[in-house]
C-alpha positions as protocol buffer text, in pm:
chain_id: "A"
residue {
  index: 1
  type: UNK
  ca { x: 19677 y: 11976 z: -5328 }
}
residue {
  index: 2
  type: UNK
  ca { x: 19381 y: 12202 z: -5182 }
}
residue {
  index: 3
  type: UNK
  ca { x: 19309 y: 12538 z: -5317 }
}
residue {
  index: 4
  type: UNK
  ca { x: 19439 y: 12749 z: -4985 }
}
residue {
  index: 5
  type: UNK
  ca { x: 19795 y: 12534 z: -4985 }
}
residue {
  index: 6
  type: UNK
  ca { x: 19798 y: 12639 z: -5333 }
}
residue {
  index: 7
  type: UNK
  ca { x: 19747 y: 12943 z: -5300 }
}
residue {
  index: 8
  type: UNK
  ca { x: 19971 y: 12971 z: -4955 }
}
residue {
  index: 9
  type: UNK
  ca { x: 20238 y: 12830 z: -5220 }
}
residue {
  index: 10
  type: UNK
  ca { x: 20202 y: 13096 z: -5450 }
}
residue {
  index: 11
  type: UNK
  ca { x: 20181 y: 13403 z: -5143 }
}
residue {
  index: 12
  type: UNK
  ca { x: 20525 y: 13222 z: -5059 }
}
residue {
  index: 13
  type: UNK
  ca { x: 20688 y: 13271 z: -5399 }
}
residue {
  index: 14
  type: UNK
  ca { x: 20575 y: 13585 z: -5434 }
}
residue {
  index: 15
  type: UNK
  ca { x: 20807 y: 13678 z: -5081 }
}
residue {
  index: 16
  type: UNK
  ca { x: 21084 y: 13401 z: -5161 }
}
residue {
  index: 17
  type: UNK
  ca { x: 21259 y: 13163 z: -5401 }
}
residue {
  index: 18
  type: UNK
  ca { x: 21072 y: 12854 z: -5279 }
}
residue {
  index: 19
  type: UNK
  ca { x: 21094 y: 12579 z: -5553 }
}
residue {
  index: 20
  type: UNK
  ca { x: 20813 y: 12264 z: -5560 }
}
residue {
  index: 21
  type: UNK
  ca { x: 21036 y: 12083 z: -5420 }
}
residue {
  index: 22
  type: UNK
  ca { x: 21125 y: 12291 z: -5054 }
}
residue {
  index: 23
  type: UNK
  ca { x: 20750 y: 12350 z: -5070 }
}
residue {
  index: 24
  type: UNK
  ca { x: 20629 y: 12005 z: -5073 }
}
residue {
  index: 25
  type: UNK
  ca { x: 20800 y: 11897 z: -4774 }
}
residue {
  index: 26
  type: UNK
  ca { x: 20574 y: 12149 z: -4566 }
}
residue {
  index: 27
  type: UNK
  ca { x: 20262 y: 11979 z: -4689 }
}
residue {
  index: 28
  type: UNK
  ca { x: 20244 y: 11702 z: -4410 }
}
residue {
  index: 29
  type: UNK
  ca { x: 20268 y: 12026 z: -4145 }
}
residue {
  index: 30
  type: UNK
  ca { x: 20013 y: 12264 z: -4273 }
}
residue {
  index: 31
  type: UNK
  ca { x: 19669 y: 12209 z: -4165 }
}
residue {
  index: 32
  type: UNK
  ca { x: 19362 y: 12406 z: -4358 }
}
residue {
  index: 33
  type: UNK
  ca { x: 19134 y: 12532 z: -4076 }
}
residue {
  index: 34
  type: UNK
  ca { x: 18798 y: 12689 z: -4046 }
}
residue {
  index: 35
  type: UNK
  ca { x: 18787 y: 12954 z: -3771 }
}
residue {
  index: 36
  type: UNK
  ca { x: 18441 y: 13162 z: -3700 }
}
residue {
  index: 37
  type: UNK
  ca { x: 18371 y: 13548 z: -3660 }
}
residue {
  index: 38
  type: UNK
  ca { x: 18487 y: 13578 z: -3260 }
}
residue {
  index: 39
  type: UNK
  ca { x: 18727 y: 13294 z: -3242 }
}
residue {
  index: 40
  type: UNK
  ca { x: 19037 y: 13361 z: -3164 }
}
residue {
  index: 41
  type: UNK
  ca { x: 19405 y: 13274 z: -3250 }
}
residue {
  index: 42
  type: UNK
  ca { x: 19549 y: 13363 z: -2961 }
}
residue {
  index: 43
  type: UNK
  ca { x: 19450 y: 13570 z: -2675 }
}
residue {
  index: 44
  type: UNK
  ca { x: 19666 y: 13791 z: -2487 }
}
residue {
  index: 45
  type: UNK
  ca { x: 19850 y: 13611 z: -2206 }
}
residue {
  index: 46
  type: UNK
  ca { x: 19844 y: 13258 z: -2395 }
}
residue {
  index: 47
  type: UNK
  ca { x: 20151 y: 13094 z: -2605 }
}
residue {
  index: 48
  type: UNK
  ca { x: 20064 y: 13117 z: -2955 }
}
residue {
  index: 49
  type: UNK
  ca { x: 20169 y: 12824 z: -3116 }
}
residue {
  index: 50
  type: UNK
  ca { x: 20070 y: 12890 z: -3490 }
}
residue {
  index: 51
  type: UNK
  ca { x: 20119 y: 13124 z: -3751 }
}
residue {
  index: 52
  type: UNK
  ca { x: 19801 y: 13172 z: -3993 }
}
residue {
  index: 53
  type: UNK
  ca { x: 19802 y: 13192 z: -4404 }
}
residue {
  index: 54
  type: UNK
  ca { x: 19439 y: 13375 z: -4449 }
}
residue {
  index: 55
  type: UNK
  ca { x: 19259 y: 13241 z: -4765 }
}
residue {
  index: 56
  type: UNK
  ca { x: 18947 y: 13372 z: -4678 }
}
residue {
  index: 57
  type: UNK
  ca { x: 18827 y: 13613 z: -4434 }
}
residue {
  index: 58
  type: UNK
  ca { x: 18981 y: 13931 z: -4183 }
}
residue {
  index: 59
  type: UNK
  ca { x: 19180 y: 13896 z: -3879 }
}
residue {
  index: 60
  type: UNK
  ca { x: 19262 y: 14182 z: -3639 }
}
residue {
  index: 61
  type: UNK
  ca { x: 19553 y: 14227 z: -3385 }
}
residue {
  index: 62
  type: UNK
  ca { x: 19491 y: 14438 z: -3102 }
}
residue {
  index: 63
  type: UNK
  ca { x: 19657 y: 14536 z: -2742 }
}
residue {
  index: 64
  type: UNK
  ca { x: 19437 y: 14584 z: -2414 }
}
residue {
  index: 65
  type: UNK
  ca { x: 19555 y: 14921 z: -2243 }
}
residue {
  index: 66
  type: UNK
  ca { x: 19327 y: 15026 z: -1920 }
}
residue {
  index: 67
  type: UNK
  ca { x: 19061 y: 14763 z: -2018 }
}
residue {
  index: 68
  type: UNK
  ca { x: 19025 y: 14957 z: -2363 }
}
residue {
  index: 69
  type: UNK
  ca { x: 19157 y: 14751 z: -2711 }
}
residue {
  index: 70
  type: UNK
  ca { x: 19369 y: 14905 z: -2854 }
}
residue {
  index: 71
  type: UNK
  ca { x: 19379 y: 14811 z: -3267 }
}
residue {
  index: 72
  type: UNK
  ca { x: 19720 y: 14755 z: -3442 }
}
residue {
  index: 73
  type: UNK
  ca { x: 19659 y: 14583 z: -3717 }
}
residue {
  index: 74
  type: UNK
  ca { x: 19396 y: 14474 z: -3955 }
}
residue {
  index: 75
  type: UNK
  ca { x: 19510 y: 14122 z: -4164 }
}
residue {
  index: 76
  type: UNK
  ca { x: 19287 y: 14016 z: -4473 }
}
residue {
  index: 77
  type: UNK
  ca { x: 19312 y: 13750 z: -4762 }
}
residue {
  index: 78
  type: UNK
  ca { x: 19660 y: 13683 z: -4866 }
}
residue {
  index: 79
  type: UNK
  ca { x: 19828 y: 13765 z: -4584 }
}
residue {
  index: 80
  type: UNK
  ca { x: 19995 y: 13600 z: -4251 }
}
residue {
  index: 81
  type: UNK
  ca { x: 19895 y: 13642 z: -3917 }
}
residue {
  index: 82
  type: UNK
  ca { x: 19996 y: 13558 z: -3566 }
}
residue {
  index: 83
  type: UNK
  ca { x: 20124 y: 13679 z: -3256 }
}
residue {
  index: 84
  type: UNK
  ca { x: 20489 y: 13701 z: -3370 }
}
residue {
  index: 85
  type: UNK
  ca { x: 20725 y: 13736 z: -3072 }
}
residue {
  index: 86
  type: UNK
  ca { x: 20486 y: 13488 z: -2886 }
}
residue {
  index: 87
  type: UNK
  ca { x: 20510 y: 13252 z: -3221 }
}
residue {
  index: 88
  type: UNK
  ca { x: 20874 y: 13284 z: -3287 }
}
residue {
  index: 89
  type: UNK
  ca { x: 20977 y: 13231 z: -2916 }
}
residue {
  index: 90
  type: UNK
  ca { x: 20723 y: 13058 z: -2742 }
}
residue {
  index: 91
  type: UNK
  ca { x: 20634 y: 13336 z: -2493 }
}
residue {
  index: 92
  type: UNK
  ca { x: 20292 y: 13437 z: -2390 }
}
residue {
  index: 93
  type: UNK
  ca { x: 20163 y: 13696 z: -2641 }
}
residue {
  index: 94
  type: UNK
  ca { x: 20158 y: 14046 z: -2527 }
}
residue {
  index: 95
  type: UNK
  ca { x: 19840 y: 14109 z: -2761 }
}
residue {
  index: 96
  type: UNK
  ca { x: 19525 y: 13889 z: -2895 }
}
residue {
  index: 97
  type: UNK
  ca { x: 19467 y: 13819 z: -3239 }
}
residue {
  index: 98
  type: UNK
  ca { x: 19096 y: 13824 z: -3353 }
}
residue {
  index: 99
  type: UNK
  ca { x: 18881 y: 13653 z: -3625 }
}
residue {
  index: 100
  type: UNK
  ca { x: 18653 y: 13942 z: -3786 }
}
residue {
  index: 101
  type: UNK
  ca { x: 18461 y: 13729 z: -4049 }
}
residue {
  index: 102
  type: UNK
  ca { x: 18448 y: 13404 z: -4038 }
}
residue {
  index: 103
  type: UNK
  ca { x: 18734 y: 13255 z: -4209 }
}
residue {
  index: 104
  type: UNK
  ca { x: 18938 y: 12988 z: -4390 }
}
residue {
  index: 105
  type: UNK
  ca { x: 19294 y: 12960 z: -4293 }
}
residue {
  index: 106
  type: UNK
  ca { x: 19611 y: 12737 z: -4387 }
}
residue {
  index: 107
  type: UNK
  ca { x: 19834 y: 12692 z: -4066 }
}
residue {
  index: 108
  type: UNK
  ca { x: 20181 y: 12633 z: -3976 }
}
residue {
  index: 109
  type: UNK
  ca { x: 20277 y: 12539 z: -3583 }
}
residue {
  index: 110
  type: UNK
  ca { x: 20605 y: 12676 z: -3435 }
}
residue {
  index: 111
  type: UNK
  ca { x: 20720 y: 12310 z: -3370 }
}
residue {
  index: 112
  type: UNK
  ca { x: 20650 y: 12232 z: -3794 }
}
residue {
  index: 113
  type: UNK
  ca { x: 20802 y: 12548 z: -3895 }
}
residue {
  index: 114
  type: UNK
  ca { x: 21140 y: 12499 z: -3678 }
}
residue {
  index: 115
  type: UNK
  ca { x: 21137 y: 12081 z: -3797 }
}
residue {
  index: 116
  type: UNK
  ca { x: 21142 y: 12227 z: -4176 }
}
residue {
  index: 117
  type: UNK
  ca { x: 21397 y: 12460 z: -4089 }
}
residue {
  index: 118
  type: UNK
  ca { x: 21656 y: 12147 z: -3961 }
}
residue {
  index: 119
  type: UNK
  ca { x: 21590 y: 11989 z: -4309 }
}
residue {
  index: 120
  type: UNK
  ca { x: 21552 y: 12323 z: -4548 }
}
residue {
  index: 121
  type: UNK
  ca { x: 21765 y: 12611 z: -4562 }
}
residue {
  index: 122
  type: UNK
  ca { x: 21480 y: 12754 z: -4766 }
}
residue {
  index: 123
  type: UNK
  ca { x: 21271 y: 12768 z: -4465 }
}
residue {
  index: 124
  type: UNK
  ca { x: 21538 y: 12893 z: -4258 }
}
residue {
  index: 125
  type: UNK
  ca { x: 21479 y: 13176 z: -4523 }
}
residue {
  index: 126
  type: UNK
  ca { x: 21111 y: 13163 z: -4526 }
}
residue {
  index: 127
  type: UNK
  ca { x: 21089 y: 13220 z: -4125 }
}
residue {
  index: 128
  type: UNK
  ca { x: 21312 y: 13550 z: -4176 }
}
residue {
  index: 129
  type: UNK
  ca { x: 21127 y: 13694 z: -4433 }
}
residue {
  index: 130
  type: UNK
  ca { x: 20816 y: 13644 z: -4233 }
}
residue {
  index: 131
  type: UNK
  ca { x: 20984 y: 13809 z: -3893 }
}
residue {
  index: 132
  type: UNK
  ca { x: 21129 y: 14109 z: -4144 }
}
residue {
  index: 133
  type: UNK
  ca { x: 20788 y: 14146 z: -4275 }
}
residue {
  index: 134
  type: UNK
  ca { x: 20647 y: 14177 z: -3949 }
}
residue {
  index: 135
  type: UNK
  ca { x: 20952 y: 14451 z: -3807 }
}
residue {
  index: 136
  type: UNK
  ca { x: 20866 y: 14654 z: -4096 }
}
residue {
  index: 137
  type: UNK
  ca { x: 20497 y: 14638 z: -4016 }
}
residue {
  index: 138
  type: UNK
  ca { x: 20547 y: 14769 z: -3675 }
}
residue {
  index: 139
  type: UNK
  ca { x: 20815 y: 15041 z: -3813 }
}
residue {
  index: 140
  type: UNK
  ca { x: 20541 y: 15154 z: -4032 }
}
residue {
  index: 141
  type: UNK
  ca { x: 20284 y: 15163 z: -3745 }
}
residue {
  index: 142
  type: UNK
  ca { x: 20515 y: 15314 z: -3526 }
}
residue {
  index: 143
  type: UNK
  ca { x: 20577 y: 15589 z: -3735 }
}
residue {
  index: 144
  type: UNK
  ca { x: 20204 y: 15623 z: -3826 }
}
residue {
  index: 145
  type: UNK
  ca { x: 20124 y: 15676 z: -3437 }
}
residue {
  index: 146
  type: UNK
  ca { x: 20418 y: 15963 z: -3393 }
}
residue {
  index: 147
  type: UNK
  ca { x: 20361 y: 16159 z: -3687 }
}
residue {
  index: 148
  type: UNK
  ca { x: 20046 y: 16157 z: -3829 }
}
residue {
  index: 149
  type: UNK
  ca { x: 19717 y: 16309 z: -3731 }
}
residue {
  index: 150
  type: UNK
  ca { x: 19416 y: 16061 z: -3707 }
}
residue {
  index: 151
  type: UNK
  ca { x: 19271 y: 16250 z: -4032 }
}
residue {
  index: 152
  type: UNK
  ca { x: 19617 y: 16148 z: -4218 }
}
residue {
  index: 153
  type: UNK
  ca { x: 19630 y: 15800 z: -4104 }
}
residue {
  index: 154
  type: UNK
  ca { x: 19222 y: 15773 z: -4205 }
}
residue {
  index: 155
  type: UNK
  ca { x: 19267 y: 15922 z: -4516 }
}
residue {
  index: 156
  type: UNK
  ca { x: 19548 y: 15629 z: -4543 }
}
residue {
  index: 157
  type: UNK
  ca { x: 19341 y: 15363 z: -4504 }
}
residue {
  index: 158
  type: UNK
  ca { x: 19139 y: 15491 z: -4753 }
}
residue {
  index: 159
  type: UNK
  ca { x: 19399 y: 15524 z: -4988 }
}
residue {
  index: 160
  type: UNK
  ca { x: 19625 y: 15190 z: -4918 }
}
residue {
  index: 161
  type: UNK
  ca { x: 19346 y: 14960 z: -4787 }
}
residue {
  index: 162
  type: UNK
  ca { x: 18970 y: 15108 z: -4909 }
}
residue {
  index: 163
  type: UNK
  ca { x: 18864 y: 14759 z: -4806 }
}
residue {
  index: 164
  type: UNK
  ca { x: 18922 y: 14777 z: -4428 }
}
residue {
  index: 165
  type: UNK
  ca { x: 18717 y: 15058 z: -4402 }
}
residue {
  index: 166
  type: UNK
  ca { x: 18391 y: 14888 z: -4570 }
}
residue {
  index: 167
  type: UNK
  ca { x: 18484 y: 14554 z: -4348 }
}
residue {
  index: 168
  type: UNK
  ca { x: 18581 y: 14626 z: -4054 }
}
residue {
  index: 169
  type: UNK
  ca { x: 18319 y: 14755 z: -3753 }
}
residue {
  index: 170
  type: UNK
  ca { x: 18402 y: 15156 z: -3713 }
}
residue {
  index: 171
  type: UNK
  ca { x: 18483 y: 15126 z: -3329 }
}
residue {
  index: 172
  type: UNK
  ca { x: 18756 y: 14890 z: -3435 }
}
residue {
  index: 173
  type: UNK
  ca { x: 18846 y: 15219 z: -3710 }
}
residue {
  index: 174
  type: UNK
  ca { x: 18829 y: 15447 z: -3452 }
}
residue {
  index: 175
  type: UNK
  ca { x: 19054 y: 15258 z: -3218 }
}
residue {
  index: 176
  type: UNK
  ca { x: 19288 y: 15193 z: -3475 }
}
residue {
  index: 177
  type: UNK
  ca { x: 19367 y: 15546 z: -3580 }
}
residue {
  index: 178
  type: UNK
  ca { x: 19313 y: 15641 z: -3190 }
}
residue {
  index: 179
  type: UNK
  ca { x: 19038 y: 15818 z: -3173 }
}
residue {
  index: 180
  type: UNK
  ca { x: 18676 y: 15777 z: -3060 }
}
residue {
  index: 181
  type: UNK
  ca { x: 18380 y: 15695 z: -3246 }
}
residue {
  index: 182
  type: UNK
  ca { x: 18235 y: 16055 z: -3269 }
}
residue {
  index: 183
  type: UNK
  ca { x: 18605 y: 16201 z: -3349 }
}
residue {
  index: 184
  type: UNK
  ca { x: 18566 y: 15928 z: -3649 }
}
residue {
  index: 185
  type: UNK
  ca { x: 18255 y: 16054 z: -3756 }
}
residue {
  index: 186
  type: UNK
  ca { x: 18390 y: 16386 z: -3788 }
}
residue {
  index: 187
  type: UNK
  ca { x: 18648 y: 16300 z: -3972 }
}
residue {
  index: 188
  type: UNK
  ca { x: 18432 y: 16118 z: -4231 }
}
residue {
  index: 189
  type: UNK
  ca { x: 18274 y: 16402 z: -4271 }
}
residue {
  index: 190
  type: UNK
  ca { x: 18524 y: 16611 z: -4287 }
}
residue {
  index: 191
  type: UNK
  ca { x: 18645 y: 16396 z: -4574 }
}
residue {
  index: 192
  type: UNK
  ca { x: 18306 y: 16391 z: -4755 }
}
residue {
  index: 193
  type: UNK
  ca { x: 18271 y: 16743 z: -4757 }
}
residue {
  index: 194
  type: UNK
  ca { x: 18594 y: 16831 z: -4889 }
}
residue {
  index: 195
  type: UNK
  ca { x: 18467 y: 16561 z: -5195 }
}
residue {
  index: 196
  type: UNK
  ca { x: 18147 y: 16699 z: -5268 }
}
């Protein structure tokens, strides 16, 4: 088995009770892909018909409001990502999901994921775990937006995902904590300041 089903494998028992056995009769379905710095997985507008396992690299997930992007989410190594609503019911996607760095990926297609769950009621599982993890992702950003301040919600990142912050471009930052790029810059110092 290749090193990113492998490790796919173990993100999935970390979330679920899969056993070798439920998890080996996804093998023939999952496809290991490379996907550049630019590329997309799905752009706003399109169907998006697979869900991503990231083994390597940074996606981002972002909304276009007035011709401005709007960031919602940053996704890194060991995590899934996809335009859910637009995955789970074949709809076009109301955002556009972004490669960041170029990146290694394991994916699942809707039409694999809903064959494995007519044969495997561990799947059936799998796919509501996923779509849970996803509503409390948004519950958590939509509580972010209403009642933080863009210093609290920086000053999150920094505490709950350092990472983002040294990967990701600072316009995409600034969008994501809705403010501009000179606001951000403020902020860091702000933060700096307070350090030193």
């Amino acid at each position: 088995m290749e090193k990113e089903i492998e490790n796919f494998k173990v993100y999935l028992k970390e979330i679920t009770a899969i056993d070798d056995e439920s998890f080996d009769i996804a093998i023939k379905y999952l496809q290991v892909e490379k996907i550049g710095k630019g590329d997309f997985l799905v752009k706003e507008g399109a169907v998006c018909h697979k869900i991503a396992f990231i083994y390597k690299g940074l996606f981002r997930i972002y909304n276009l409001k007035d011709g401005n992007e709007i960031n919602t989410c940053f996704c890194r190594e060991n995590s899934i990502s996809s335009s859910f609503n637009s995955f789970i019911y074949q709809i076009p996607a109301k955002e556009s999901v972004q490669v960041l760095e170029d990146s290694v990926i394991v994916t699942l297609t809707a039409t694999g994921l809903d064959e494995l769950q007519r044969v495997s009621a561990v799947w059936q599982t799998i796919r509501l775990m996923l779509t849970e993890k996803e509503c409390l992702r948004l519950t958590d950003r939509a509580e972010s937006l209403s009642f933080e301040s863009a210093l609290e919600k920086y000053k999150n990142l920094l505490k709950y995902q350092p990472e983002i912050i040294q990967r990701v471009p600072v316009q995409h930052i600034a969008s994501y904590i809705g403010v501009s790029r000179e606001t951000l810059s403020r902020i860091r110092s702000k933060i700096k300041s307070s350090i030193l």
